[in-house]
C-alpha positions as CSV (number, residue, x, y, z in Angstrom):
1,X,144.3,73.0,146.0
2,X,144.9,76.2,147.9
3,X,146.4,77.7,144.8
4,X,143.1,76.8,142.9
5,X,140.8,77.9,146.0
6,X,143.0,81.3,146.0
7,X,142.4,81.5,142.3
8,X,138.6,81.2,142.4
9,X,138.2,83.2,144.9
10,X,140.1,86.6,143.4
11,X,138.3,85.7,139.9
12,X,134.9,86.0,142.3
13,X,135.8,89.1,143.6
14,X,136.8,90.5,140.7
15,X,133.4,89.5,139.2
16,X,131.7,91.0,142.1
17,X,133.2,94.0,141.6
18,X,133.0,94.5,138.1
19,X,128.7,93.1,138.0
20,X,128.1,95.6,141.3
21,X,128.9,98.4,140.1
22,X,126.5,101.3,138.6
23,X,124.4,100.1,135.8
24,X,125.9,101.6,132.7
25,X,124.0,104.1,131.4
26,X,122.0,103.4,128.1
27,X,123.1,105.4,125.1
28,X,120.2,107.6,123.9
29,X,118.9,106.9,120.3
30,X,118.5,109.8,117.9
31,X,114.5,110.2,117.2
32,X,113.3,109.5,114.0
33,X,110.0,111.7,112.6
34,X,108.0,109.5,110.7
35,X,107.0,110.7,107.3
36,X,103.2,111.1,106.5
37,X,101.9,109.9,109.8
38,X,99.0,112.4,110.4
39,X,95.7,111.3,110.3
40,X,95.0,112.3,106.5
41,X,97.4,110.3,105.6
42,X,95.5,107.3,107.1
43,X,93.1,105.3,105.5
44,X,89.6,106.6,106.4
45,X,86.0,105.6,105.6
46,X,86.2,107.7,102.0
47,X,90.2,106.5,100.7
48,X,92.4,103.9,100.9
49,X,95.6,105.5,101.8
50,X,99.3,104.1,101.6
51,X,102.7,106.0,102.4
52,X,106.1,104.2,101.5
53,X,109.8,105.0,100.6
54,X,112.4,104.3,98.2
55,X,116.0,104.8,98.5
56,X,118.8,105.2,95.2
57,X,121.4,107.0,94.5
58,X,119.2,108.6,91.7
59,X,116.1,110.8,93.0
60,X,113.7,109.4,89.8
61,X,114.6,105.7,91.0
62,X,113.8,106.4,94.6
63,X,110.3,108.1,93.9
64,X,109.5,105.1,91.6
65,X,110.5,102.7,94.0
66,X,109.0,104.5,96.6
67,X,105.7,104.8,94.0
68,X,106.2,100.8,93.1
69,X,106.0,100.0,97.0
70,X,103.4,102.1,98.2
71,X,101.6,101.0,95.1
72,X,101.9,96.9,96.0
73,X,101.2,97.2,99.3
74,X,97.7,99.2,98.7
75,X,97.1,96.4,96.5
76,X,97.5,93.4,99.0
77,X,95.6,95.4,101.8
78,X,92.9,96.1,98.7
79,X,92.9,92.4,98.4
80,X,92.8,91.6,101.5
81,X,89.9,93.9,102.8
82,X,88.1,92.9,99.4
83,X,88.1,88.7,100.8
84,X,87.0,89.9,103.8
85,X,84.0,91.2,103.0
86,X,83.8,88.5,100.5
87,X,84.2,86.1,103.3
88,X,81.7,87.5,105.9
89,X,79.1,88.2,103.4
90,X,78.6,84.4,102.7
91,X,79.0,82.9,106.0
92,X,76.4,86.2,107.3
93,X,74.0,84.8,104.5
94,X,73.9,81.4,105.2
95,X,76.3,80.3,102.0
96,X,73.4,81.9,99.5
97,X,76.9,82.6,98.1
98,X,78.1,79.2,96.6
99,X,82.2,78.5,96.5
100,X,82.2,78.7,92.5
101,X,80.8,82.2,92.8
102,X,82.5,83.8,95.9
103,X,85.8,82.3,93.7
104,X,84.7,84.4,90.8
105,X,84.3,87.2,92.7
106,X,87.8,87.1,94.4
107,X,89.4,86.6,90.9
108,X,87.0,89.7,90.0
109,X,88.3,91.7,93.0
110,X,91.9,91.0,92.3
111,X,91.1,92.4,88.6
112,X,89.8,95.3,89.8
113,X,92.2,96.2,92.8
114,X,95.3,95.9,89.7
115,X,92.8,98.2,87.3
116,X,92.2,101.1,89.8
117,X,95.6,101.0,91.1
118,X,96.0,103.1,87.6
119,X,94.0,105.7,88.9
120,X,95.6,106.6,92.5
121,X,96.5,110.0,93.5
122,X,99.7,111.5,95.3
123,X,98.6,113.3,98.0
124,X,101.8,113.6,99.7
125,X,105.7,113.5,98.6
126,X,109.0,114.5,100.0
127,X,112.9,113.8,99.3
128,X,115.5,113.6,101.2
129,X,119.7,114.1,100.7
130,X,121.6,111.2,102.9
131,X,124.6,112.0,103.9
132,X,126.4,109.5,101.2
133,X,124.5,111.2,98.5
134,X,122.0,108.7,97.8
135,X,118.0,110.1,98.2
136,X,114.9,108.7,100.1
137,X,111.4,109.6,98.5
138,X,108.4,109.4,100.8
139,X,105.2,109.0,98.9
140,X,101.6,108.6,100.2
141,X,99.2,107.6,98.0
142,X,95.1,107.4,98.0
143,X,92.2,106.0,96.1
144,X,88.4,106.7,96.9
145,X,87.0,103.4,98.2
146,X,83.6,104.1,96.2
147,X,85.7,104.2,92.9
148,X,87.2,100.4,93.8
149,X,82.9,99.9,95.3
150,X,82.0,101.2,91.4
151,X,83.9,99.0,89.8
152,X,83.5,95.6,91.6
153,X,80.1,96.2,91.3
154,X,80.2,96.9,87.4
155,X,82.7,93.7,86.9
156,X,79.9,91.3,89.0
157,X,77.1,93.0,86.7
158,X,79.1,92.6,83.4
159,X,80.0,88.9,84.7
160,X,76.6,88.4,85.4
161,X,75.3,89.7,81.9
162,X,77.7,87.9,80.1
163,X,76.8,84.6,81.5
164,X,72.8,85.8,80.9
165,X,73.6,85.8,77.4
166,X,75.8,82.7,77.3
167,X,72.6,80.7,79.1
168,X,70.3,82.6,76.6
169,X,72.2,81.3,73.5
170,X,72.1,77.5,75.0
171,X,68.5,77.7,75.5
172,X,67.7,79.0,72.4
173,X,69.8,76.3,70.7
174,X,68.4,73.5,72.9
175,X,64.6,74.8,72.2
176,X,65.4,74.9,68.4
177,X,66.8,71.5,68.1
178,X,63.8,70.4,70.3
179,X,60.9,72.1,68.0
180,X,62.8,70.6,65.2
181,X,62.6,67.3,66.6
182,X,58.6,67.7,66.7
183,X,58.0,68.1,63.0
């Protein structure tokens, strides 16, 4: 028992002198400069802006990777801002907007956000060498809100006109078969 009590004892104080000791001092990490994070590379009121990397071994793989990703994730905030406004539009206007239609429009929106993802710009690139020889592309890419506004609003219009005429052909069917019916 004594043996144990003498063996607890020097493990404590060798804990307590190992825990009071000074706190070890935190190794410093090495800073890392962010690629494109200025304010024109941030989305504003005019552009949608993106920035993204790619890594390979090959520099044409890493700027289309880095391309490829900046690409995708413009389209799912696109899409995303795009239901939004969707969304607060018909609960603002009392549901004038009916399920079917606000539907339409999302599928609409999604068609347009992958069609004007053909005509972004680069506004900002830049490679670098790794140490193991591989390359990282930075790539910031931007599309004018109004041209993504344009078209959403031509798509709806278009929609809209072709259903016109759809309704118009039914009618005019339905009236002839009616006037024949008179004779």
């Amino acid at each position: 028992m004594k043996k144990l009590f003498l063996i607890v004892t020097v493990a404590a104080a060798a804990f307590a002198a190992v825990s009071c000791g000074n706190p070890a001092k935190l190794s410093k990490g090495k800073k890392v400069e962010l690629v494109f994070n200025d304010d024109k590379y941030r989305t504003d009121d005019q552009f949608f802006r993106e920035s993204q990397s790619g890594v390979s071994k090959d520099l044409a793989n890493a700027k289309k990777i880095a391309i490829q990703n900046a690409r995708q994730e413009m389209a799912t905030n696109l899409t995303a801002t795009v239901q939004r406004v969707i969304e607060n539009y018909s609960s603002t206007y009392g549901g004038a907007m009916g399920v079917t239609d606000a539907n339409q429009i999302k599928d609409l929106a999604y068609t347009i956000v992958n069609t004007q993802l053909s005509g972004v710009k680069i506004i900002g690139e830049e490679a670098v060498q790794m140490e193991d020889g591989s390359y990282r592309y930075h790539v910031c890419l931007e599309m004018a809100k109004d041209d993504v506004m344009k078209a959403l609003e031509e798509k709806i219009l278009d929609e809209n006109k072709a259903d016109f005429e759809q309704e118009k052909a039914a009618f005019r069917e339905l009236f002839k078969e009616k006037i024949s019916e008179i004779k």
